[in-house]
Residue, then its C-alpha position, 0 to 999 in steps of 0.5 A: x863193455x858191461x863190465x859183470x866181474x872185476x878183480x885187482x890185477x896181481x902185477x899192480x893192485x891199482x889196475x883191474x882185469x875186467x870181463x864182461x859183454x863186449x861193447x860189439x855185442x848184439x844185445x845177446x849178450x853173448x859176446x864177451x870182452x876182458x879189459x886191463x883197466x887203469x884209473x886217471x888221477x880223478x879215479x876214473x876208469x882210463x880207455x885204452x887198447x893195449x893189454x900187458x904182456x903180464x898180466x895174459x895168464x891171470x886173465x886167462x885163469x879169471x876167464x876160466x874161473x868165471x865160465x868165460x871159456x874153457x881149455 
């Protein structure tokens, strides 16, 4: 992902909701991803597939608030 907006996720500030162009992207950058991101113990931003349950609505309202998608 090319991460383009970032913020602390509300159900633990050292996690961060990420939206940006989605790694299958065709160079359009038309595709776009959100990401839950964690950070391993040397600060770097973890890999991961699962997104928590929780933590849905704030990604929903960043996706929105950023033009992302609407209702």
């Amino acid at each position: 992902m090319e991460v383009e907006h970032k913020e602390h996720a509300k159900i633990d500030p050292n996690c961060e909701i990420r939206l940006g162009v989605a790694s299958w992207d065709d160079g359009s950058k038309t595709s776009k991803s959100v990401k839950y991101t964690w950070f391993d113990k040397n600060g770097k931003a973890a890999r991961g597939g699962e997104f928590p349950v929780e933590a849905l609505p704030q990604a929903l309202d960043f996706a929105i608030r950023k033009g992302y998608i609407s209702l």
